[in-house]
C-alpha positions, 0 to 999 in steps of 0.5 A: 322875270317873275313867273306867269300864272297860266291864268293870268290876264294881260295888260291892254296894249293901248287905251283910249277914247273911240266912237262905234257906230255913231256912239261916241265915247266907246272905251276900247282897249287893244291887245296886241299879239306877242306870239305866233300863237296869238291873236290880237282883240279889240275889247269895246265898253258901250252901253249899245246892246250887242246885236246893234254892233255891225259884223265889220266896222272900224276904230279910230282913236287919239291918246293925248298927254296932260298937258293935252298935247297929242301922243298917239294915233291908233287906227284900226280900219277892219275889225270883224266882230267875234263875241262879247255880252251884254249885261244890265244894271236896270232894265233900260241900261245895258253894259256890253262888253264887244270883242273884235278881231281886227285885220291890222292895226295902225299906232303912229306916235309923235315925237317931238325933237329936243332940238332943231339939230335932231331933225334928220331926213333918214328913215330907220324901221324894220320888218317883223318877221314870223315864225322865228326860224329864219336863218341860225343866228349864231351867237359868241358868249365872251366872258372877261377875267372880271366877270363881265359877259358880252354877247356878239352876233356872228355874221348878218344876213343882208339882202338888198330888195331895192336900189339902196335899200338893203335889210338885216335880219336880225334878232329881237326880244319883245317885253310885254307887262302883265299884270303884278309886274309880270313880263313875258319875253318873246323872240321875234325875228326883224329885217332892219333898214334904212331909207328915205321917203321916196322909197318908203312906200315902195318898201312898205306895200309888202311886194318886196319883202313878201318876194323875199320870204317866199324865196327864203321860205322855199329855201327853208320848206317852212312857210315865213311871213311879215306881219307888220313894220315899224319905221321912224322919223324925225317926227313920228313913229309909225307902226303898222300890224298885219294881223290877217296872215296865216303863219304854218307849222309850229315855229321850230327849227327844222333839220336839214334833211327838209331843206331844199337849199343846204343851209350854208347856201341860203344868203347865196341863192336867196339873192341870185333868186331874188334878182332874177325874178327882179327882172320877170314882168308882173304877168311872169313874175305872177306866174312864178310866185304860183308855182313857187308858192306850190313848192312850200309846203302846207301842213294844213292840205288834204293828199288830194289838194296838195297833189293838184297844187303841186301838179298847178305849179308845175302848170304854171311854170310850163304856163310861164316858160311858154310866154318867154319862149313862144316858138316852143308853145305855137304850131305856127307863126303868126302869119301862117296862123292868120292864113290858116284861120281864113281857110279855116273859117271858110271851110266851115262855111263850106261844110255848113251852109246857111238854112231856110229853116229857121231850127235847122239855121239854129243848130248850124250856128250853135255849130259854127260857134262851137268850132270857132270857139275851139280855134284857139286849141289847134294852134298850141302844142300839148302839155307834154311837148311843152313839158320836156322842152321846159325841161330840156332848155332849163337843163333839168335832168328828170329821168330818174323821176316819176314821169308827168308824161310817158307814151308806153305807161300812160296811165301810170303817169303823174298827169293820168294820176292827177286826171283821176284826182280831178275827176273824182274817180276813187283810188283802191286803198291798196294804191295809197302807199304809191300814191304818196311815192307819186306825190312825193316825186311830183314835188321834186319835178316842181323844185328841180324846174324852179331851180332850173328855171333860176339857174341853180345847180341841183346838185347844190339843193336836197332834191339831187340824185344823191340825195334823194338816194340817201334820204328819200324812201320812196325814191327807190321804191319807184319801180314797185309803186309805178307798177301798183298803177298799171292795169290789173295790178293792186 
């Protein structure tokens, strides 16, 4: 592989004849993303003047053969226009050079079967994966007495996300040729399958795999996304670009102290998490995602955002645990509650009677509304309540934590921390360094209730006590940062 000039210009991807707001026979070109870093363009060659091309428009085009047989179809239904120039070769003839981003992409290549015996009702595809670090792929280099060397994958990491769909992630390496027969070689992890096409677009609205990554994603404490899908058949290949996603970090590998789940148990409980949100309807199954998305971190979050977030996750959860166990979140039953809103309604009515007077007759039914509308509230327990019998049915010990909820130092706890950040009141300089102690042990209530809630052990991840003891500084120093919080200290 020759050497890469840092200058050096790629070779377009894809080239071929479109047509941009009513201007047929635009060129465009089409470079797609090789890398995290990356991001694919669209580079357009009209004689429109840029401030004629629309903000947001589309592209279609077709590339045909010699023999005027169709290849490919490349459509791309949302670019957004990111700059270009325009120059002229006379005062009325302009050459405009348009750079758009577009937010996928869309390349379907006809394949024309040899014979009639390659005609096949299977589908092969796979899923593109970013960053690379998903799981240790480990390989075994064998070399023989002739010199002759073998490469050889230890173990696959297989997942079944439906009924006789099952993925392989795997390890690939993409070719891309620049210019003066240079090429650039990037890793890129994919999740191999095999269906057929009553399942294909079940597999293909990302629900699935976007589920998966997230759980692989919270196992890992590194954000993963599909950025796209390539699926075969007997007649066309079809590959689809998801360009909108926002991958975090830098795509190395993290050491294990950052993990949740230890790293030999990733496949176990990726799929005993997997099946259990399976059966979560859409409302809980939404309800979960939030506060399993909570649970990753985000390198690009401000302290205070990242603390209201993984205080919103552990809402979520309680939100969640809630609606699987009514009893625990309702005052009374539900015909206890019908009776009590009659008696409710008529006592208002008793303590504020109607009025001639037409201002007064105003107030009294602004009144009125305003307790009606607080009705609802008289019937739900607290947060707190709700909290510990959360933690209590998914069996999670959190003693040994910063407490969200404590009756004899209330404003030392999570929730009066997290009242103070939404409330915009400013907390002393000296108070950051527990400050951050609290974040810290807010994170781990989340990912010890999500595990209880999947029914994982804690003692199986890095946020159990033994760990936490070992590893985590401001775990130990929760007596010292808790008292920074009381009144008249710090």
């Amino acid at each position: 592989m020759g050497n890469l000039a840092a200058d050096s210009e790629p070779k377009p991807d894809y080239k071929f004849i479109t047509c941009v707001n009513d201007v047929e026979d635009v060129r465009c070109e089409v470079f797609l993303r090789h890398g995290p870093r990356e991001s694919a363009r669209l580079q357009l060659h009209t004689n429109l003047n840029l401030n004629k091309i629309p903000m947001k428009f589309s592209v279609e085009g077709d590339i045909v053969g010699f023999d005027g047989t169709l290849q490919m179809k490349i459509i791309a239904s949302n670019v957004y226009l990111k700059g270009g120039k325009t120059s002229y070769w006379s005062k009325d003839v302009p050459d405009t050079l348009v750079i758009g981003e577009p937010t996928d992409l869309t390349v379907i290549e006809y394949i024309k079967p040899d014979r009639e015996g390659d005609l096949s009702d299977a589908i092969r595809g796979y899923f593109m994966v970013q960053p690379r670090w998903v799981f240790p792929f480990m390989k075994s280099l064998e070399m023989s007495f002739t010199g002759e060397i073998s490469v050889r994958q230890l173990g696959e990491h297989k997942f079944t996300i439906s009924p006789g769909v099952e993925l392989i992630f795997d390890e690939y390496y993409r070719f891309t040729d620049y210019q003066a027969g240079e090429f650039k070689c990037t890793p890129e992890i994919v999740a191999r399958f095999e269906t057929n096409a009553d399942t294909l677009k079940k597999i293909c609205d990302f629900n699935e795999i976007d589920d998966l990554l997230m759980l692989i994603s919270l196992a890992n404490q590194k954000r993963y996304m599909c950025t796209g899908f390539v699926v075969t058949d007997s007649y066309t290949s079809k590959t689809y670009y998801r360009f909108g996603m926002g991958v975090n970090g830098s795509g190395v590998r993290q050491d294990y102290l950052s993990e949740l789940i230890i790293r030999s148990d990733w496949s176990e409980f990726v799929t005993m998490a997997y099946e259990k949100m399976c059966g979560l309807n859409d409302e809980k199954r939404g309800l979960f995602r939030r506060a399993v998305n909570c649970a990753i971190p985000n390198n690009n979050e401000v302290f205070e955002s990242s603390f209201m977030n993984l205080y919103a996750g552990i809402e979520s959860l309680a939100i969640l645990f809630s609606k699987q166990h009514p009893a625990s979140a309702k005052v009374l039953t539900n015909c206890q509650w019908k009776a009590f809103k009659e008696g409710y309604k008529n006592l208002i009515e008793t303590v504020l009677p109607q009025s001639i007077d037409e201002t007064v007759q105003k107030a009294i039914l602004a009144k009125k509304k305003t307790l009606v509308g607080n009705l609802g509230s008289i019937n739900c327990y607290p947060m707190g309540r709700i909290f510990e019998e959360m933690a209590k049915t998914y069996k999670v010990d959190l003693q040994d934590l910063w407490p969200i909820y404590d009756t004899d130092l209330k404003n030392s706890d999570l929730s009066w921390i997290r009242n103070q950040l939404i409330h915009g009141r400013v907390i002393p300089y000296e108070k950051y360094h527990a400050l951050i102690g609290a974040k810290e042990h807010l994170k781990c209530t989340l990912e010890r209730l999500i595990l209880g809630f999947l029914g994982w052990s804690v003692e199986k991840s890095n946020v159990s006590k033994k760990f936490l003891a070992n590893h985590m500084a401001y775990y130990c120093s929760l007596q010292q940062d808790r008292s920074n919080f009381q009144e008249g200290k710090g």
